[in-house]
C-alpha positions in Angstrom: -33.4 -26.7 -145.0 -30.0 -26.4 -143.9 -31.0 -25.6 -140.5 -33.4 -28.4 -139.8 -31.0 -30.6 -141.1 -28.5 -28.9 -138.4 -30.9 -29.1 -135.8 -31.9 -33.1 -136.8 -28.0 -34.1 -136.4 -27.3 -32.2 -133.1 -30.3 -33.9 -132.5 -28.8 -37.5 -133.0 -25.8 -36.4 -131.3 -27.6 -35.9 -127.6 -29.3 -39.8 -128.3 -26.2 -40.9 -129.1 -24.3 -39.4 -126.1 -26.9 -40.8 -123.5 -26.7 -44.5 -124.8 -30.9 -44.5 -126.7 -29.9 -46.0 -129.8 -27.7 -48.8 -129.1 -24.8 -48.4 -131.2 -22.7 -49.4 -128.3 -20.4 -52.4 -127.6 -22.3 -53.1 -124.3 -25.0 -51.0 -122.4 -23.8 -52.5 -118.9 -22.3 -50.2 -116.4 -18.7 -50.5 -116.2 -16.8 -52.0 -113.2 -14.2 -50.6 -111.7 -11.7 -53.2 -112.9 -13.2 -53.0 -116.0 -14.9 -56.2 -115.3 -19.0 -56.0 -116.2 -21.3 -57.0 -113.3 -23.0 -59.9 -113.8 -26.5 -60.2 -114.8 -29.4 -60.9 -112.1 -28.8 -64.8 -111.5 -32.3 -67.0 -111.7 -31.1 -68.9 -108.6 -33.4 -72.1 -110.0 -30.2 -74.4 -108.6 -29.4 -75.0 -112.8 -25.8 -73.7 -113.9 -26.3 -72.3 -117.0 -23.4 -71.4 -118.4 -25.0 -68.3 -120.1 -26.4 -67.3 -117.0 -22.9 -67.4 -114.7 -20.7 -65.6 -118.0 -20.5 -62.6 -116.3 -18.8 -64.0 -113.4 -15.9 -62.7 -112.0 -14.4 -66.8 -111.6 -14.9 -70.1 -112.6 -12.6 -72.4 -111.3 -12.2 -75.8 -112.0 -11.7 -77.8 -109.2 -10.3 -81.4 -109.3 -12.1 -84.3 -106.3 -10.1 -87.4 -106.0 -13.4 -88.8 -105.0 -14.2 -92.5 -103.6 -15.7 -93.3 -106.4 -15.3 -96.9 -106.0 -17.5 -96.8 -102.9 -19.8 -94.5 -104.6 -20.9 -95.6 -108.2 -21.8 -93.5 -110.3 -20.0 -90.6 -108.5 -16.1 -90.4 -110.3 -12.9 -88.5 -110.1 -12.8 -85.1 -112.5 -13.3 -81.5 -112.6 -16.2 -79.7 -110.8 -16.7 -76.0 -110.9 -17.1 -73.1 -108.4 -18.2 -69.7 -110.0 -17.5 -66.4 -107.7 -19.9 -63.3 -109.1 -21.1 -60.3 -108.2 -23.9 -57.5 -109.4 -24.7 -54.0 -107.2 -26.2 -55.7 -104.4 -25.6 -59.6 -104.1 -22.6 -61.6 -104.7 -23.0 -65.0 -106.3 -21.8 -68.7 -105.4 -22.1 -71.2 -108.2 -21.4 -75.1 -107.5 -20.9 -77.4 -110.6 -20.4 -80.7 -108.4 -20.1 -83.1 -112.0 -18.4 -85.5 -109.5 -21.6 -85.8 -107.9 -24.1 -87.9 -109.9 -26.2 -89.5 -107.5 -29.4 -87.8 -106.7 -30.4 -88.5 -103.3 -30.0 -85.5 -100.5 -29.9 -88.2 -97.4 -27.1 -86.4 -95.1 -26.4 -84.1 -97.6 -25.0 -80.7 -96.7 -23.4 -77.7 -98.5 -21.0 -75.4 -96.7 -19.6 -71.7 -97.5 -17.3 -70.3 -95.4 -16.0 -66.5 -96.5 -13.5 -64.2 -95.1 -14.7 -60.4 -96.7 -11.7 -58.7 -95.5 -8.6 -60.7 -95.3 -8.6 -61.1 -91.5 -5.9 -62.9 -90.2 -7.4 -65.8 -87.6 -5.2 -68.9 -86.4 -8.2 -70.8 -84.3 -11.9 -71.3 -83.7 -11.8 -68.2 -80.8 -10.4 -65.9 -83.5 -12.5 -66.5 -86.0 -15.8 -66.4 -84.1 -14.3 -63.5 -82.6 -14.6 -62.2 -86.5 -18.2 -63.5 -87.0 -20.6 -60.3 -89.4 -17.1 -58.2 -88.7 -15.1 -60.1 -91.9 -15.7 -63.4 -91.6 -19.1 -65.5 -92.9 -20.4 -68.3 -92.6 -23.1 -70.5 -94.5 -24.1 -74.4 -93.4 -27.0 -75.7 -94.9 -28.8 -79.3 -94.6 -29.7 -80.3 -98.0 -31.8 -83.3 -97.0 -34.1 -81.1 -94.1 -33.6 -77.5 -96.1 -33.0 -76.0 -93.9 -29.6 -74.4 -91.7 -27.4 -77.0 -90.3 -29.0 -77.0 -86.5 -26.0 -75.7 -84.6 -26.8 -77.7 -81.2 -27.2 -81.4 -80.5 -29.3 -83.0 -78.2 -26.2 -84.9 -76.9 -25.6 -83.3 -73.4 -21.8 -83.1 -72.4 -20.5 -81.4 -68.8 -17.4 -79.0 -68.5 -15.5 -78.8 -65.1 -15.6 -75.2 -63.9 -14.9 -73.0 -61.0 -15.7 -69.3 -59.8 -13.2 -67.9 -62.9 -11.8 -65.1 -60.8 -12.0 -62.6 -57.4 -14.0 -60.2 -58.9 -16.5 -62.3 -58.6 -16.9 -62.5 -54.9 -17.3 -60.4 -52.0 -17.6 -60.2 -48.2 -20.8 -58.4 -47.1 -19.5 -60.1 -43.2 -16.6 -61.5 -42.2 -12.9 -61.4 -43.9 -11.5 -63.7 -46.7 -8.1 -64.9 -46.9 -7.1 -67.0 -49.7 -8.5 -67.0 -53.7 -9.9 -69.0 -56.3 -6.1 -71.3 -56.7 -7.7 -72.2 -53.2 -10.8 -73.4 -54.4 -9.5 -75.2 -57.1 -8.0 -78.5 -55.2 -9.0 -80.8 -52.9 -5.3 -80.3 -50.8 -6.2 -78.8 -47.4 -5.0 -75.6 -48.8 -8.3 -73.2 -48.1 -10.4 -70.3 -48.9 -11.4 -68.9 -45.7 -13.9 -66.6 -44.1 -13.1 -65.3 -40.7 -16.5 -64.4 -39.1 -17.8 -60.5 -37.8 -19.4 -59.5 -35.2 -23.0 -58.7 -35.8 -25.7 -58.3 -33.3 -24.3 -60.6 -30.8 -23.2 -63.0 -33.3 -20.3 -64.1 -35.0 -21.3 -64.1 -38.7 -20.0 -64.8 -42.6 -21.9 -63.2 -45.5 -20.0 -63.8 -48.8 -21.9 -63.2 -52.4 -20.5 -65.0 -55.4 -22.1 -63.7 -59.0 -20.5 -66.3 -61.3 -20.3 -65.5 -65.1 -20.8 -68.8 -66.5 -20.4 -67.9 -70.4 -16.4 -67.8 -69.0 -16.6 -71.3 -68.6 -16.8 -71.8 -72.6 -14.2 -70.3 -75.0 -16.9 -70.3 -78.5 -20.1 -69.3 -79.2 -19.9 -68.7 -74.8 -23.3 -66.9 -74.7 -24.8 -70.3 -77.2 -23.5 -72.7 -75.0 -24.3 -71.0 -71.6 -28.0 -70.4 -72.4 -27.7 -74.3 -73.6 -27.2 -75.1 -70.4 -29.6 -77.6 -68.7 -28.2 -77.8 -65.4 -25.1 -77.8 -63.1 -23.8 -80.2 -60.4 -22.8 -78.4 -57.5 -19.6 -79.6 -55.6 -18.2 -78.5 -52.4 -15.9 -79.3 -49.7 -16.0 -77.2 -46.8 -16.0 -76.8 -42.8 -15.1 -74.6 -40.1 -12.1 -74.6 -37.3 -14.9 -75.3 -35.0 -18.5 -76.7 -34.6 -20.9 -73.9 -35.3 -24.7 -72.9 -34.8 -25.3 -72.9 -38.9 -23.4 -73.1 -42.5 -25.5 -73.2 -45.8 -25.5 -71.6 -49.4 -28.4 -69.8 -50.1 -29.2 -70.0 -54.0 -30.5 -67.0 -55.6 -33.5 -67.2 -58.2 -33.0 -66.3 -61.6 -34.6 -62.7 -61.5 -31.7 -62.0 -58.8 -33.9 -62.1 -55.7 -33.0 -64.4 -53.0 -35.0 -66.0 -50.4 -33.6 -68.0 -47.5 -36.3 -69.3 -46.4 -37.1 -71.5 -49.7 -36.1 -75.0 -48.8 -35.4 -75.5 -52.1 -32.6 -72.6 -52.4 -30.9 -73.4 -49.5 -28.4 -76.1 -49.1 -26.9 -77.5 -45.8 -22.9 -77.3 -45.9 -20.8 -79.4 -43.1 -20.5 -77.3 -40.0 -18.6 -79.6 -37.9 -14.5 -78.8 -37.8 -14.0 -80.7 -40.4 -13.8 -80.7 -44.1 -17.3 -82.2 -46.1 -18.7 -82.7 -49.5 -21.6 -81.3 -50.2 -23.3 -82.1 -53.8 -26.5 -81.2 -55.7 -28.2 -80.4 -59.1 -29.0 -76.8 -59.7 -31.4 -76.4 -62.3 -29.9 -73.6 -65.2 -33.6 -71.9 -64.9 -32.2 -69.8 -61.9 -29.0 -68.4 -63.8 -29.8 -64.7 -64.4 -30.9 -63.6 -68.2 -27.5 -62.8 -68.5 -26.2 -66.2 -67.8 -25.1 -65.2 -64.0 -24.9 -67.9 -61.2 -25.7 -65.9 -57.4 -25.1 -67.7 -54.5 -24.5 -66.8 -50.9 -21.8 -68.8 -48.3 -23.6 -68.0 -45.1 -22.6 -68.9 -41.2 -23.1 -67.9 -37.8 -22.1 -69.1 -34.7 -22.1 -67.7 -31.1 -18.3 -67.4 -30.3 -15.7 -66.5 -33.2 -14.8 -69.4 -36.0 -13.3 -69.2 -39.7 -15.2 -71.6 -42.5 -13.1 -73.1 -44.5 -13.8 -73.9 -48.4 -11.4 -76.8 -49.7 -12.9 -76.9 -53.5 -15.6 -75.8 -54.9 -16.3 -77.2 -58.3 -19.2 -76.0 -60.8 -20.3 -78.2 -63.5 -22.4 -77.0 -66.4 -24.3 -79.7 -68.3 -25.1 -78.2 -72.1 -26.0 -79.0 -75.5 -22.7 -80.0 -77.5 -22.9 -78.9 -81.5 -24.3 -81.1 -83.8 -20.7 -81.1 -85.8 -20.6 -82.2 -89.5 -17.6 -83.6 -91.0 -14.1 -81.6 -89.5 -16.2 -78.8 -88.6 -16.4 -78.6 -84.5 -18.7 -75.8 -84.9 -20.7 -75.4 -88.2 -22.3 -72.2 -87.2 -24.6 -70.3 -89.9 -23.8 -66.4 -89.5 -25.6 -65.1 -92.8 -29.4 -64.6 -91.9 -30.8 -63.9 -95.5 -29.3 -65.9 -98.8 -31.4 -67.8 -101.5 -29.8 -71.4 -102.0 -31.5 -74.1 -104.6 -29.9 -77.1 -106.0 -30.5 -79.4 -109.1 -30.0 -82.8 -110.8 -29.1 -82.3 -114.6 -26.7 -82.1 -117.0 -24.6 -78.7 -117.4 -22.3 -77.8 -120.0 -19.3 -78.8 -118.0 -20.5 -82.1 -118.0 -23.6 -83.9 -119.9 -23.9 -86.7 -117.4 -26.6 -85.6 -114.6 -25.1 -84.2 -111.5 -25.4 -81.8 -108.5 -25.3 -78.0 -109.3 -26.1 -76.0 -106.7 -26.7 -72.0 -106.6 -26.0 -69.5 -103.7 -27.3 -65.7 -103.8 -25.8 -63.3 -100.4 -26.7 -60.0 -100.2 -23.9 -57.7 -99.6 -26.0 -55.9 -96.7 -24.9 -59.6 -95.0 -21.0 -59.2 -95.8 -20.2 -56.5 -93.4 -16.8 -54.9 -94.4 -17.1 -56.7 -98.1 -15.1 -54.7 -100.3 -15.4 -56.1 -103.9 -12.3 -54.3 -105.0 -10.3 -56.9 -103.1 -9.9 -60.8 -102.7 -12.5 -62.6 -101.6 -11.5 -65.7 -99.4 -13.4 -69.0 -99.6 -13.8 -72.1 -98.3 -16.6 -74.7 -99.7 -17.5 -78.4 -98.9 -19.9 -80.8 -98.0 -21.3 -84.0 -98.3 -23.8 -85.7 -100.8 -22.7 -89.0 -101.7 -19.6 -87.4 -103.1 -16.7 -87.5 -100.6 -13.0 -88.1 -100.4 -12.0 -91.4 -100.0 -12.8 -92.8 -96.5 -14.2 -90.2 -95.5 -18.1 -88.1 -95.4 -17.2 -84.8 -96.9 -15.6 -83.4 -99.4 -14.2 -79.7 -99.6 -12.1 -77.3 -101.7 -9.6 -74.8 -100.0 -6.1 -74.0 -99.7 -5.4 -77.6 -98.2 -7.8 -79.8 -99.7 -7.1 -82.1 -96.9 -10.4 -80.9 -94.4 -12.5 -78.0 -94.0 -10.3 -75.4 -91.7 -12.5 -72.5 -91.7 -10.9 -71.7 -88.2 -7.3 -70.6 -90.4 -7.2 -67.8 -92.8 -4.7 -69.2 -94.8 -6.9 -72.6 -95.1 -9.2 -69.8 -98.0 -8.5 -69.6 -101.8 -8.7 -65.9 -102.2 -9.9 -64.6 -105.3 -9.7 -61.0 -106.8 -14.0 -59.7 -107.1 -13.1 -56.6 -109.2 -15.7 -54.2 -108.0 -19.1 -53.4 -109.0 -19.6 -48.9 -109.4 -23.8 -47.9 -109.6 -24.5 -46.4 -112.9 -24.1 -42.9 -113.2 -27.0 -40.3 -113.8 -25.1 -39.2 -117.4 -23.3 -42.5 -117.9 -20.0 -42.7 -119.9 -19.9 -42.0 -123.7 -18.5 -45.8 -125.0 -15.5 -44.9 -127.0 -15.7 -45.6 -130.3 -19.2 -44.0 -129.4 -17.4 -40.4 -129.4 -15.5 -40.9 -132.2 -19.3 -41.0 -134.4 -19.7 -38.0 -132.6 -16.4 -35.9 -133.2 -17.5 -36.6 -137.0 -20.9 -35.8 -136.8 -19.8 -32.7 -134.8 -17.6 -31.7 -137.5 -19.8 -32.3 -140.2 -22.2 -30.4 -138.9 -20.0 -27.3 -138.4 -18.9 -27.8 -142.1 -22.7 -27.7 -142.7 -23.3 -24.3 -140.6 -19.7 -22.2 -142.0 -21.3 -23.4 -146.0 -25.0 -21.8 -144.9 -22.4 -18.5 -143.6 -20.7 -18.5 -147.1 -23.6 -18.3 -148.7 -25.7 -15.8 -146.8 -22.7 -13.5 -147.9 
């Protein structure tokens, strides 16, 4: 008997260890902050405060609103909630401010910066794009992204950016892009060669036109609907011929296509010569090729006064402060509601906002998370078509890191094949132990 009943409590001891009768405080997997990760979040858009009270943050935030030009929307308290589980990390909005329910122009922004990088401008911080900072701009009204291009078409003034970008196949070049930049009677010139029994220039410019932008430069180059060619140029003397010969955009060039060649002044004097080029014969790598070609029968030097390249593109389709409301997180559930919460009974926005961490590069949840939210649904600031929440509460900045609230996400850890005996947990044990060894040295004594 004794030893069943010795075998029955060691027994109980092995469920106990390994968490299968729930005697335990909680059965979640510790963080590493000793913070429990939150439970999976029914993104339904609905802020149920049950649902988010794992969260690592809830924040109240306080909107001065222009609630006199938008009744019933009023000043008070809204909420943001900042969670995380093994594989997502979780935005809540609580917008109580917001109590109309109509999505026309409304938008939700989430800007993120996963790994405290430092950036003081838009350059930097797309520089940072998926390598620590994140970004999340979605049209309520379309559901969809914010589009990132307009179709309002702006032009750029541009030039050949520097001298690795031309050479001389024939002929000699004195002078440099300063010389093309000005109409001053300064020049860029090409001092013909000898070739064949004529006197001949052969210079190849390969223009990178994504230099021309300083964001999103490969967006707005491929945006690019066409360019207006300008150029001044002329020779010393009169001579036999003096085009540009425009490559196609698979980088083959024929000059016998009347429509890539393009007849510059060859008389001793400077000329403008003007034209559309159509962006369809920039390479696939956003290249311009063209070819300054003359000849003559006796020795000359063309002369290039300016030369001015100017790229016609899509301009973004900016929304509130935000020059370039760019959406760099490919995979994210978002809904949104009307409803009461229990932050507020009256009905109101909520919105809900799952990212996978596979979309944060470099997000390390044992440090501060930086954020940046805002956007527009009746519900703004006073004069004004957004509202936000961030370090200035003035406009939406995600261009400066210290324009983020940062906020401590204490670190999910994956369970653990043998998972952690709970504390008071091993104390039941230590006296089951002990009673059971009491149990076993009786059953010696009395086998003596």
């Amino acid at each position: 008997m004794l030893k069943k009943r010795a075998i029955f409590i060691i027994l109980l001891l092995v469920i106990l260890a390994f968490d299968l009768i729930p005697l335990s405080l909680s059965v979640e997997s510790p963080k590493a902050s000793d913070s429990t990760p939150m439970q999976p979040i029914n993104i339904n858009g609905i802020i149920d405060e049950t649902e988010w009270a794992g969260a690592d943050w809830k924040v109240p935030i306080f909107l001065d609103i222009d609630d006199v030009g938008n009744p019933p929307d009023t000043d008070g308290f809204n909420y943001l909630y900042l969670g995380e589980d093994l594989s997502n990390v979780y935005v809540g909005l609580d917008l109580c401010s917001d109590q109309t329910d109509d999505t026309t122009g409304e938008w939700v922004g989430v800007w993120l910066n996963t790994i405290n990088r430092t950036f003081l401008g838009y350059d930097e911080w797309e520089n940072y794009l998926d390598d620590g900072t994140e970004s999340l701009v979605y049209d309520v009204e379309s559901q969809e992204e914010w589009i990132f291009l307009s179709n309002t078409i702006a032009g750029i003034l541009s030039r050949v950016n520097d001298a690795s970008e031309y050479s001389a196949t024939y002929g000699t070049i004195s002078g440099g892009v300063a010389e093309m930049d000005n109409l001053n009677m300064v020049y860029f010139n090409v001092t013909a060669e000898l070739v064949n029994g004529y006197y001949v220039n052969w210079v190849e410019f390969e223009v990178d036109t994504t230099k021309w932008f300083w964001v999103f430069k490969d967006i707005f180059a491929a945006s690019t609907q066409w360019l207006d060619f300008q150029i001044y140029a002329g020779a010393n003397e009169s001579i036999l011929e003096h085009y540009i010969y425009l490559y196609y955009g698979d980088g083959t060039l024929d000059p016998s296509d009347p429509y890539q060649v393009k007849e510059l002044n060859n008389a001793p004097i400077i000329a403008e010569t003007r034209f559309e080029y159509g962006a369809a014969n920039f390479t696939a790598d956003h290249k311009l090729k063209f070819v300054l070609y003359a000849n003559s029968s006796s020795p000359f030097t063309s002369h290039i006064d300016s030369l001015h390249l100017t790229p016609y593109y899509n301009m973004t389709n900016s929304v509130a402060t935000v020059s370039y409301p760019y959406t760099s997180i490919n995979s994210y559930q978002i809904e949104w509601s009307f409803g009461p919460s229990f932050n507020n009974a009256s009905d109101h926005r909520m919105f809900e906002i799952k990212i996978p961490k596979s979309e944060l590069e470099h997000y390390d949840p044992g440090h501060h998370l930086g954020i940046i939210v805002g956007g527009y649904g009746t519900m703004s600031f006073v004069g004004s078509n957004y509202w936000v929440f961030s370090a200035t509460d003035i406009n939406i900045q995600e261009q400066f890191s210290d324009s983020y609230l940062y906020y401590f996400m204490f670190g999910c850890v994956a369970p653990s094949d043998f998972p952690l005996i709970p504390g008071y947990n091993l104390y039941l044990i230590l006296v089951l132990l002990g009673a059971t060894m009491v149990l076993l040295i009786n059953k010696k004594k009395m086998l003596k």
